[in-house]
N, C-alpha and C positions, 0 to 999 in steps of 0.2 A: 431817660432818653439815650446817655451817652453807652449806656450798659445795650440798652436795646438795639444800637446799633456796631457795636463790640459785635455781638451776637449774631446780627445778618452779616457784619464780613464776615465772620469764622463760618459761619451757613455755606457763602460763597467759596471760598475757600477748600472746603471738605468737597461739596461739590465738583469744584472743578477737578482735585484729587483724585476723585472717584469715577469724573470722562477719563482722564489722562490713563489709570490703570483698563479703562473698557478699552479706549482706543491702541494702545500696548497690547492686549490679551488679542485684538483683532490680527495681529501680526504674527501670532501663533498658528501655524499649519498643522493639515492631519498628519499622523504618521502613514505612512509608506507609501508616499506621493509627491513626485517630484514637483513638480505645478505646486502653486504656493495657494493655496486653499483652507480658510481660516477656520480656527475649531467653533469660530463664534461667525458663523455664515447666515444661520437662521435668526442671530442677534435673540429681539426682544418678541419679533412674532408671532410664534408658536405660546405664547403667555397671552400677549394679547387677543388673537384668537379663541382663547379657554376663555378669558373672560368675558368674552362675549355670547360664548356658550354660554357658561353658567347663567351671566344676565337673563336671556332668551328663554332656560331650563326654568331660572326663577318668578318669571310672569307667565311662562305659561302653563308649570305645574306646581299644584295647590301643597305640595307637598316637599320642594326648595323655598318655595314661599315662606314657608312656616319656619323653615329652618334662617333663612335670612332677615326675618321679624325677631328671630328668638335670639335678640341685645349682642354684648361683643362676642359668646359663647356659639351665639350664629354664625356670627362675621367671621369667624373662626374657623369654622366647620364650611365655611362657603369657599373663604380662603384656600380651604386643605380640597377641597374638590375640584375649585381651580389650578390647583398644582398637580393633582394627578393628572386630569385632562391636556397639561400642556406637557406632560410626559408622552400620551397616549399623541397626542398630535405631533410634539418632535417626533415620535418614531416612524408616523407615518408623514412627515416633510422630509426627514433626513435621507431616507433610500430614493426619494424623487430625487432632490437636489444632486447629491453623491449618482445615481446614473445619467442624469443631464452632463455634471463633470465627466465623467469614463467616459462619455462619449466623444469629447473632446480632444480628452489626453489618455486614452487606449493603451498608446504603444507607453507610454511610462509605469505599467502594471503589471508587475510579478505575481501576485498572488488576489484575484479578485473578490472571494470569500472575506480574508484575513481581511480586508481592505475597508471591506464595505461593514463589517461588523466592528470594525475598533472604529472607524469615522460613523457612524450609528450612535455609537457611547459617545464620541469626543463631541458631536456636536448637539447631542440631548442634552451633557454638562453642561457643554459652553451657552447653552439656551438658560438652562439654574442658574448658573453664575452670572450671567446677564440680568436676570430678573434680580438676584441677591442682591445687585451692585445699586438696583432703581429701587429695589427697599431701603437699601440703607441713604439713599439720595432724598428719600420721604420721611424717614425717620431725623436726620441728622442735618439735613443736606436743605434746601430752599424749595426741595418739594416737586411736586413734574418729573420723579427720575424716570419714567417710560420716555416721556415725549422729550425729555433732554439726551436721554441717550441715543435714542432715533436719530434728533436732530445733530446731535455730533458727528455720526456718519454721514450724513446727509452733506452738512457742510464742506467735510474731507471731500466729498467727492464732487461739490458744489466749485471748490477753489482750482481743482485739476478740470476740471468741464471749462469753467469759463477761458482759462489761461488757454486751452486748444482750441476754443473755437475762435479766439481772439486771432490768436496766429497762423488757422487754417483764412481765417475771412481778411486779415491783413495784404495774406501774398497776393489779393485780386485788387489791389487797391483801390481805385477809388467806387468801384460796383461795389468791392468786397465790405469796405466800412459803412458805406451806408446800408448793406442788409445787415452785419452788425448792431446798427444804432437802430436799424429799427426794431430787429430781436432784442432787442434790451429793451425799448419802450414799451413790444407788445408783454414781453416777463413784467414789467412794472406796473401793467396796467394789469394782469391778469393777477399780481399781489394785491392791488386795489380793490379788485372785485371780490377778491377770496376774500378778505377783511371783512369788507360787507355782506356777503353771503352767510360767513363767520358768524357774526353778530345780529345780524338780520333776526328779531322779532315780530312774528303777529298779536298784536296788542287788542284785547279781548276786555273792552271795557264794563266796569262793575262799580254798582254804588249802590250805599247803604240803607237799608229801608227806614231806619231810625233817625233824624235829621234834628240839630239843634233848634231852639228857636235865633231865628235870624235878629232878635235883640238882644243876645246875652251879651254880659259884659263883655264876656272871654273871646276877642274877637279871631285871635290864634286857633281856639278849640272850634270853634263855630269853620272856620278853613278846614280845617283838617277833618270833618265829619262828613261835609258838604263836601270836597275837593273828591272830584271821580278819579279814580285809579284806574286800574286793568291788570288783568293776567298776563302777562309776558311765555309765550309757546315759540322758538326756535324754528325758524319755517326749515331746514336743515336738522330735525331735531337727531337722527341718529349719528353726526358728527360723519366721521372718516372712516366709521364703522361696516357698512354696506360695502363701501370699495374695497377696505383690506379682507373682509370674509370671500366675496365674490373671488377675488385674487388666488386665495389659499383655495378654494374649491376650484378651479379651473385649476393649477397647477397642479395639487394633487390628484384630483380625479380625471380630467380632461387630457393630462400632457401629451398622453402618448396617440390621440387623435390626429391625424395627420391634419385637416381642415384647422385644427383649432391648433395645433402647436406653436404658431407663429403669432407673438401678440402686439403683431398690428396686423397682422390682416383682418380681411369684412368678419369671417364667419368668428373669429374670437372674440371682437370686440364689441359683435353682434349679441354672443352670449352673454359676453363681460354688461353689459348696459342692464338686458333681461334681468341679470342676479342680481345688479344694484337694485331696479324699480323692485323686484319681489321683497328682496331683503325690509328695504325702507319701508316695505307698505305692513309687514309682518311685526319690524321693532317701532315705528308708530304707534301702530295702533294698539299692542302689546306692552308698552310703556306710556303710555297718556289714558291713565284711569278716569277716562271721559265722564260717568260713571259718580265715581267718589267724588269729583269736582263737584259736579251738577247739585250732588245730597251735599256737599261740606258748605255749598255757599248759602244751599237755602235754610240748612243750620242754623250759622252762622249769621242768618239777616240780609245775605246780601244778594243781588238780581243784578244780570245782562237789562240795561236799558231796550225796554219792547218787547224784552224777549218773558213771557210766562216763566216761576220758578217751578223745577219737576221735571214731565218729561216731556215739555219744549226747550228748556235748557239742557237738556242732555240731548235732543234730537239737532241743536241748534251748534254744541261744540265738535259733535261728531262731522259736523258740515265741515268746519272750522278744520278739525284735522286731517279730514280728504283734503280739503285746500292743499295745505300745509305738506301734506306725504305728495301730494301730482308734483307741487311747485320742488320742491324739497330733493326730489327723486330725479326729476330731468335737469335740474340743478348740479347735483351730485355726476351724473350719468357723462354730464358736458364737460367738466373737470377732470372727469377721469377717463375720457377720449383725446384729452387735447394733446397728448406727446403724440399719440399716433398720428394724430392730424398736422400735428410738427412735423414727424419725418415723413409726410406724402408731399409736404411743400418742401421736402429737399432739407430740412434741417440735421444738424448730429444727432447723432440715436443716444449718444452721451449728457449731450446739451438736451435731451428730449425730457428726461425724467423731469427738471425742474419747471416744465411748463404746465404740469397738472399733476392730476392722480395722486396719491397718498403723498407724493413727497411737497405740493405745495401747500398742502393744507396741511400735514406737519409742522411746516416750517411757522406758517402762519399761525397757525392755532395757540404752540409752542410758545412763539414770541411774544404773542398775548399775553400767555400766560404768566412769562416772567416779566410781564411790564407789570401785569396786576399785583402778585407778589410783593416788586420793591415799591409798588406806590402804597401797600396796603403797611409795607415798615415804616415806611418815610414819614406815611400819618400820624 
């Protein structure tokens, strides 16, 4: 035990080693640009984004399928395809991002070719080197290094957001703190819900065709044959996934729309909702091999109480995960509305991030995840 916990500090440890060097490399700027703009701008996204592709590639053709089935030699080859793709996507995030900057800071530009082609390289690297740092965070490290590295930016700029809005909402005093205290309650209440939204399963009850007799000795085993379980399905099942793709498609493809370039106004946020609900209804239904459930249980012995094994039970889980993708989608769509809904009531546009959208259900998810981690050592 005393070895095994040696082991998770030095985990902890290395980890934090390995934020500290990400958060240091974020202080690195492009070259030939006076404005302080970091080589690690598109951070871990443009990775996460590939892997989301490849996921989507490998349920819906028969042919990354195969290669993802085919043991770690798969995993391998699925790996190396999600690393070209987020080459092929930094190169098309980095010249969006890099001309949103120029537009900005124009007049600090000598040479705009030279510019735009060495911050192209410096920040597709700084995107490798980001991803290298969240492998070595899974290999060495406590594991989560995507959603730990996210969250360590996140945080930085979590600790500068509150400290301003404290001292913007202070100088109104006594108005000023009580919208203060109530923006804090509705942030805590809106961690509340993401928690549960988080965790939130639809419980899909199943029990066994086979049953003890109800006088065996074994009154332990006689529980446990008789005792109904269920399936556990995610009503949230694609995660945080929907809202960062939707994001990365509006920004690359939509930016230069005039209606859509501002992300709070109607018409963006209008589309931004549209590409959550498609996305979600697409990786649902694309990933819950409704299908192979329905053949493994009636395998296996076991039936949906009332429900027919075959295809009433495949027609009955299909129901199941419409449910789940409607509820799952406007869910999703309402969290990742709520900054904008923030600044139409007048809030900071700084303090907006952490009131939804990717950054709260990072944080949240994130925190999860490492609460599970140190309770799964402490066992």
């Amino acid at each position: 035990m005393n070895i095994k916990k040696r082991d998770f500090i030095s985990k902890i440890y290395y980890t934090l080693f390995i934020i500290i060097i990400y958060r240091l490399g974020y202080f690195i700027p492009l070259p030939f640009l006076n404005n302080r703009v970091s080589i690690l701008s598109l951070g871990i996204m443009p990775y996460i984004s590939a892997s989301i592709l490849t996921q989507l590639m490998c349920y819906m053709f028969p042919f990354f399928y195969k290669i993802q089935q085919d043991g770690e030699i798969g995993i391998k080859k699925i790996n190396n395809i999600t690393k070209v793709l987020t080459i092929l996507i930094s190169l098309i995030q980095a010249p969006v991002y890099i001309n949103m900057t120029l537009s900005e800071f124009s007049y600090f530009i000598n040479c705009k070719n030279i510019l735009m082609i060495t911050s192209i390289i410096c920040i597709t690297t700084g995107t490798f080197f980001t991803m290298w740092l969240g492998d070595k965070i899974n290999a060495k490290g406590i594991g989560n290094g995507n959603s730990l590295i996210i969250m360590s930016g996140i945080l930085s700029r979590f600790i500068y957001s509150i400290i301003n809005e404290i001292l913007n909402r202070i100088k109104n005093q006594l108005l000023g703190i009580t919208i203060l205290l109530f923006e804090l309650f509705i942030w805590l209440l809106i961690i509340g819900i993401s928690i549960i939204i988080i965790n939130f399963v639809k419980k899909i009850h199943i029990q066994y065709v086979n049953k003890l007799n109800n006088y065996s000795s074994n009154l332990e085993e006689v529980y446990l044959r008789n005792e109904i379980k269920f399936i556990p399905l995610k009503v949230v099942y694609p995660g945080i996934m929907p809202i960062i793709f939707s994001q990365g498609i509006l920004i690359t493809i939509f930016k230069k729309i005039n209606n859509i370039n501002n992300i709070y106004g109607i018409w963006y946020n209008l589309l931004y909702s549209i590409l959550i609900i498609i996305i979600t209804f697409f990786y649902t239904f694309l990933s819950i091999p409704v299908k192979k459930i329905s053949d493994d249980l009636k395998i296996n012995g076991v039936y949906i109480p009332n429900i027919k094994p075959g295809k009433d039970t495949c027609f009955f889980l299909k129901k199941i995960v419409s449910q789940i993708y409607f509820v799952g989608s406007l869910l999703l769509v309402i969290i990742a509305l709520l900054p904008s809904i923030f600044i139409s009531l007048g809030g900071d546009k700084n303090f907006s991030f952490f009131f939804g959208g990717t950054t709260i259900i990072i944080m949240v998810g994130g925190l999860l995840d490492i609460k599970y981690t140190i309770n799964s050592y402490i066992l």
